[in-house]
PyMOL commands that place a pseudoatom at each C-alpha (Angstrom):
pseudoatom trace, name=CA, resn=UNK, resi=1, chain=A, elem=C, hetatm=0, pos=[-14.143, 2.785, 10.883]
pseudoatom trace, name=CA, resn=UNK, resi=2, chain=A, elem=C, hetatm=0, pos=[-12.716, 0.378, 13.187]
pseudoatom trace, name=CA, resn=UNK, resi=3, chain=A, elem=C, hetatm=0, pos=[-8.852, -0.611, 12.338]
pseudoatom trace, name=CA, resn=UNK, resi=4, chain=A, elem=C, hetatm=0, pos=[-7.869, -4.353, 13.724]
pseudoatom trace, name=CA, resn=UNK, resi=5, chain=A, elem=C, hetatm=0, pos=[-4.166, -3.998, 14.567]
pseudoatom trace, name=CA, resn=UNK, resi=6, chain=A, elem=C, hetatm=0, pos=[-2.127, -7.042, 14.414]
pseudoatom trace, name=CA, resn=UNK, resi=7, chain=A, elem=C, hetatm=0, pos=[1.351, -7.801, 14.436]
pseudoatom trace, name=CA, resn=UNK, resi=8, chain=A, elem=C, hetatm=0, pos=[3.201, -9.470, 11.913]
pseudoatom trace, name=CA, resn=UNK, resi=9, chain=A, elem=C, hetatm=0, pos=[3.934, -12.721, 12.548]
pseudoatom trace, name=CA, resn=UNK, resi=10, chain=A, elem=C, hetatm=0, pos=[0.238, -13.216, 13.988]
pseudoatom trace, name=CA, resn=UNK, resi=11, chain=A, elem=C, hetatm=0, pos=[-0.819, -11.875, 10.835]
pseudoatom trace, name=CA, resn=UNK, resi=12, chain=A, elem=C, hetatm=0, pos=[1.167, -14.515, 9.047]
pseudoatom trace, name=CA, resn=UNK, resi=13, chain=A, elem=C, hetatm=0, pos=[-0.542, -17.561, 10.853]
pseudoatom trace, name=CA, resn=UNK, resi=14, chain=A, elem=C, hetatm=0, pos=[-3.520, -15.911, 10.079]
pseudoatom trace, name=CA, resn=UNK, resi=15, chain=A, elem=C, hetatm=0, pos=[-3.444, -14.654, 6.958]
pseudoatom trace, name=CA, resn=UNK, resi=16, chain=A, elem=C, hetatm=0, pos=[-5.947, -16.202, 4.863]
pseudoatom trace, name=CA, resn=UNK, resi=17, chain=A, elem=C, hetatm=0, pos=[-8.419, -15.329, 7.205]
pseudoatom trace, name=CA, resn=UNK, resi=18, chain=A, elem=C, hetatm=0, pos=[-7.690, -11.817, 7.541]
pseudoatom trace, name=CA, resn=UNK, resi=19, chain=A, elem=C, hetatm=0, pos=[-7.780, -11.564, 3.415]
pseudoatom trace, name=CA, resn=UNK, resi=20, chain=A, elem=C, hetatm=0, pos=[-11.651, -13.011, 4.263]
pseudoatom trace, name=CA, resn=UNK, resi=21, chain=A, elem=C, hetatm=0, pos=[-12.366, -10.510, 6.338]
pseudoatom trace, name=CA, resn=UNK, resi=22, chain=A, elem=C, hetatm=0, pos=[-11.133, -7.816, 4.907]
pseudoatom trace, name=CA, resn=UNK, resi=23, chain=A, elem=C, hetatm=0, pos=[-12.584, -8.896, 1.605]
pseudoatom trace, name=CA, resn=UNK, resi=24, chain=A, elem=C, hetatm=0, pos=[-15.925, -10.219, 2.611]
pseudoatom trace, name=CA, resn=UNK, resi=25, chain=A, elem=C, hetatm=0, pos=[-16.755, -8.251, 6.087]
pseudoatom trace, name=CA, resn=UNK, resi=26, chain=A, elem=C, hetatm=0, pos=[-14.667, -5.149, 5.038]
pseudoatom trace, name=CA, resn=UNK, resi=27, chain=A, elem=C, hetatm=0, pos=[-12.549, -5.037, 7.872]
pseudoatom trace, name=CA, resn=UNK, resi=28, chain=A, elem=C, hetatm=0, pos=[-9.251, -2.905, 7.764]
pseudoatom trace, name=CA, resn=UNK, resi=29, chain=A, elem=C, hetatm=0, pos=[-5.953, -4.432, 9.106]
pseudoatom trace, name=CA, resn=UNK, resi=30, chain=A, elem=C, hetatm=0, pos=[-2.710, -2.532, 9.839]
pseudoatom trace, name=CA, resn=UNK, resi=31, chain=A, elem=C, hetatm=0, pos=[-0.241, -5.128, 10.325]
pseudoatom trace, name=CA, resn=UNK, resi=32, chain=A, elem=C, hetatm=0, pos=[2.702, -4.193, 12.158]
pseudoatom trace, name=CA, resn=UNK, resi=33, chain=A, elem=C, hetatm=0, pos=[6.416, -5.373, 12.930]
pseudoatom trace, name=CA, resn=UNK, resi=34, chain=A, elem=C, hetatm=0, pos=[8.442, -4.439, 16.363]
pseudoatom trace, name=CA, resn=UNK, resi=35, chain=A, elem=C, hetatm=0, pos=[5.181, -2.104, 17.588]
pseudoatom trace, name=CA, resn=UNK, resi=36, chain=A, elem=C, hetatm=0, pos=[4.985, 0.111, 13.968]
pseudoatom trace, name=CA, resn=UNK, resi=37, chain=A, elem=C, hetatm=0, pos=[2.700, 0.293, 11.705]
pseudoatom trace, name=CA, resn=UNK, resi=38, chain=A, elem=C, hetatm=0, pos=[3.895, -1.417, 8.304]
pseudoatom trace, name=CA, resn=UNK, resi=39, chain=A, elem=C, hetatm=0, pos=[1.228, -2.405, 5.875]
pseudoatom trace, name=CA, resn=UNK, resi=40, chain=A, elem=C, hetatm=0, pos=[-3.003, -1.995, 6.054]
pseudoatom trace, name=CA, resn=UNK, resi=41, chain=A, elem=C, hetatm=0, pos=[-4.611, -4.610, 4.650]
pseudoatom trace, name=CA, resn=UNK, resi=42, chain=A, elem=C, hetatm=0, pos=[-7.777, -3.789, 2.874]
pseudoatom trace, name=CA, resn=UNK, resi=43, chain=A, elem=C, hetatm=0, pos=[-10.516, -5.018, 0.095]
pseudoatom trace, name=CA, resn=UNK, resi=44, chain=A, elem=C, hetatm=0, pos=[-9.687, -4.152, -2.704]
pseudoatom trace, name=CA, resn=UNK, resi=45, chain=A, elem=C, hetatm=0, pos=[-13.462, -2.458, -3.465]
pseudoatom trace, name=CA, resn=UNK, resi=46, chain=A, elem=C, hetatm=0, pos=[-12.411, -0.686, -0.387]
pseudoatom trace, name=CA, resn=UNK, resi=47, chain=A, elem=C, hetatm=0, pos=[-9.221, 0.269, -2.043]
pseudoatom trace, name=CA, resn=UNK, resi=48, chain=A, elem=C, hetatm=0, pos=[-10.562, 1.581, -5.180]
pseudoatom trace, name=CA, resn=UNK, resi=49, chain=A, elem=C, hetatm=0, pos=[-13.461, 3.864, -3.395]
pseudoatom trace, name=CA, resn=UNK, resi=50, chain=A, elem=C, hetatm=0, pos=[-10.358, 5.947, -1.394]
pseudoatom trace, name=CA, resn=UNK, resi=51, chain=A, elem=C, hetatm=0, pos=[-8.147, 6.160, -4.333]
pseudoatom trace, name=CA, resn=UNK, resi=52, chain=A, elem=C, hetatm=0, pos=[-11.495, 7.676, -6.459]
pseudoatom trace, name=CA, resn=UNK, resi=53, chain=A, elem=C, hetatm=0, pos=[-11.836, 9.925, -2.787]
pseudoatom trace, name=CA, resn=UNK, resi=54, chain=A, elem=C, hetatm=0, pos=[-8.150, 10.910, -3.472]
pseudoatom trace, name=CA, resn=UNK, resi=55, chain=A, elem=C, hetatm=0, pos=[-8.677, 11.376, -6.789]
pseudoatom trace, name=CA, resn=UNK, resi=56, chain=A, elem=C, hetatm=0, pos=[-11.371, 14.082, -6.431]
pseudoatom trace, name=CA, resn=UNK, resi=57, chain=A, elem=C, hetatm=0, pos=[-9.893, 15.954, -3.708]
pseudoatom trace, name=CA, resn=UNK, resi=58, chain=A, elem=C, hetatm=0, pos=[-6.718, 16.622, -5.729]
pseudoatom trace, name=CA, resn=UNK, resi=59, chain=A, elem=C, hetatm=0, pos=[-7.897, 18.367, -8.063]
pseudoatom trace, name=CA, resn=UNK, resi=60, chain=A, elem=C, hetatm=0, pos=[-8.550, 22.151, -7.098]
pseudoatom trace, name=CA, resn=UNK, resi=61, chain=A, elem=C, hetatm=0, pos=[-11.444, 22.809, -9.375]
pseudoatom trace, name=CA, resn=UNK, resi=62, chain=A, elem=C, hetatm=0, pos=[-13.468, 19.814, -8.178]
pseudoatom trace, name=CA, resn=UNK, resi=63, chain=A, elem=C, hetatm=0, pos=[-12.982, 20.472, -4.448]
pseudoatom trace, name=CA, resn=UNK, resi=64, chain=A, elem=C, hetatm=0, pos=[-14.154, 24.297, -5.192]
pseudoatom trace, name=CA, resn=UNK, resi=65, chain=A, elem=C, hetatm=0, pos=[-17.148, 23.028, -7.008]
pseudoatom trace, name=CA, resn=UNK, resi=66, chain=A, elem=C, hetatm=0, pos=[-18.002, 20.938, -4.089]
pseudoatom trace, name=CA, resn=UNK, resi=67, chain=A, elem=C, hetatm=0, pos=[-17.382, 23.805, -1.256]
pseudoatom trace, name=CA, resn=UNK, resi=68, chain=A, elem=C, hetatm=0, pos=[-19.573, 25.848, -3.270]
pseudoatom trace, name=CA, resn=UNK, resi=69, chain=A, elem=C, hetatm=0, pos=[-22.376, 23.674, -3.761]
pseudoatom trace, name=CA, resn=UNK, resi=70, chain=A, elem=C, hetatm=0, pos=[-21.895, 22.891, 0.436]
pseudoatom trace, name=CA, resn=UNK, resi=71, chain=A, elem=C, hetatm=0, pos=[-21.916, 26.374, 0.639]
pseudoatom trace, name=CA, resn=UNK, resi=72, chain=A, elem=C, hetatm=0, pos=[-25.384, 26.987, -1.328]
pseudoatom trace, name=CA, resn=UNK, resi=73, chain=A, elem=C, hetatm=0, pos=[-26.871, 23.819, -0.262]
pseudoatom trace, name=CA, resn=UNK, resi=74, chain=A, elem=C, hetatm=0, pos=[-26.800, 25.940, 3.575]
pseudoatom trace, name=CA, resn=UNK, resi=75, chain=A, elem=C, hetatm=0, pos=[-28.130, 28.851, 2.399]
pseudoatom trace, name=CA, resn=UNK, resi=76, chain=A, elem=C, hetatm=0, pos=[-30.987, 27.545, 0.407]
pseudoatom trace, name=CA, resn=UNK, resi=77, chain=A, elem=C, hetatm=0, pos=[-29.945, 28.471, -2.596]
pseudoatom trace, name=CA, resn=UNK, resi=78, chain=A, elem=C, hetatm=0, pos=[-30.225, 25.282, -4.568]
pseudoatom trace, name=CA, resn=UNK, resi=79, chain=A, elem=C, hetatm=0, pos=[-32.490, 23.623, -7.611]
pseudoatom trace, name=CA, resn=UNK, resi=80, chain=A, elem=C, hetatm=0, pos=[-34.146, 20.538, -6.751]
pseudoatom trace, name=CA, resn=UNK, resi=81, chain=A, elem=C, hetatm=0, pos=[-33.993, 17.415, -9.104]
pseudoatom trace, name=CA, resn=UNK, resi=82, chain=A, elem=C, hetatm=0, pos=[-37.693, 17.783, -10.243]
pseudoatom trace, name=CA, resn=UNK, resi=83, chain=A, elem=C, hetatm=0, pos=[-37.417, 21.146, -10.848]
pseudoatom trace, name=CA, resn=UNK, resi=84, chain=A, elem=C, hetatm=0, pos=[-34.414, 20.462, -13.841]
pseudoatom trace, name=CA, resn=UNK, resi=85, chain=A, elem=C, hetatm=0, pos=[-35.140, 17.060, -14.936]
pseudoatom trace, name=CA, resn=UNK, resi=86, chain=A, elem=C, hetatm=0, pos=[-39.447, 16.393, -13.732]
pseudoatom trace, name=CA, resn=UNK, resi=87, chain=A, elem=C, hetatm=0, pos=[-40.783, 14.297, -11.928]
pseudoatom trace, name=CA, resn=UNK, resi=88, chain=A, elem=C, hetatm=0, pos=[-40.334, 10.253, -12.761]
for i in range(1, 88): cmd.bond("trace and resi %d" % i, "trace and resi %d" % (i + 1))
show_as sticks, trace
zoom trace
C-alpha cells in the first residue's frame, strides 16, 4: 500500500482532489504539519474494511480460531467445501 504524504497547507489547496482520490482510486494520504504526521486521509469503504480487521483481531477467541485453522490448513488436516456442503 502506497501512502502519498503531503503537507498541510498543500493539502488544503488541494483538497477536493485528494478526497477524489482517496475515494475513487483508493489512495491513502497522511497529511502532515511542520514535518509530522497529523491526519490520514482515507475512503471511507477503506475505513470501514480496517475497523472490521480491528474488530476481529481483538477479540481473543476469533484470532485463536483463525491460528488454528492456519495451523491445520498446513498440515493437511482440513474438510473441503464439497465434502460438507456438495458440489453446486
Amino acid at each position: 500500500m502506497t501512502t502519498n504524504i503531503i503537507a498541510a497547507a498543500d493539502a488544503r489547496a488541494s483538497f477536493f482532489e485528494i478526497l477524489e482520490r482517496a475515494s475513487k482510486l483508493r489512495q491513502i494520504f497522511t497529511i502532515t504539519k511542520k514535518g509530522t504526521a497529523k491526519v490520514v486521509i482515507m475512503s471511507a469503504e477503506e475505513f470501514e474494511e480496517w475497523a472490521e480487521t480491528l474488530e476481529i483481531m481483538a477479540n481473543p477467541k476469533t484470532v485463536k480460531g483463525i491460528k488454528k485453522g492456519l495451523k491445520e490448513l498446513k498440515s493437511g488436516k482440513y474438510v473441503k467445501h464439497d465434502d460438507v456442503f456438495g458440489k453446486h
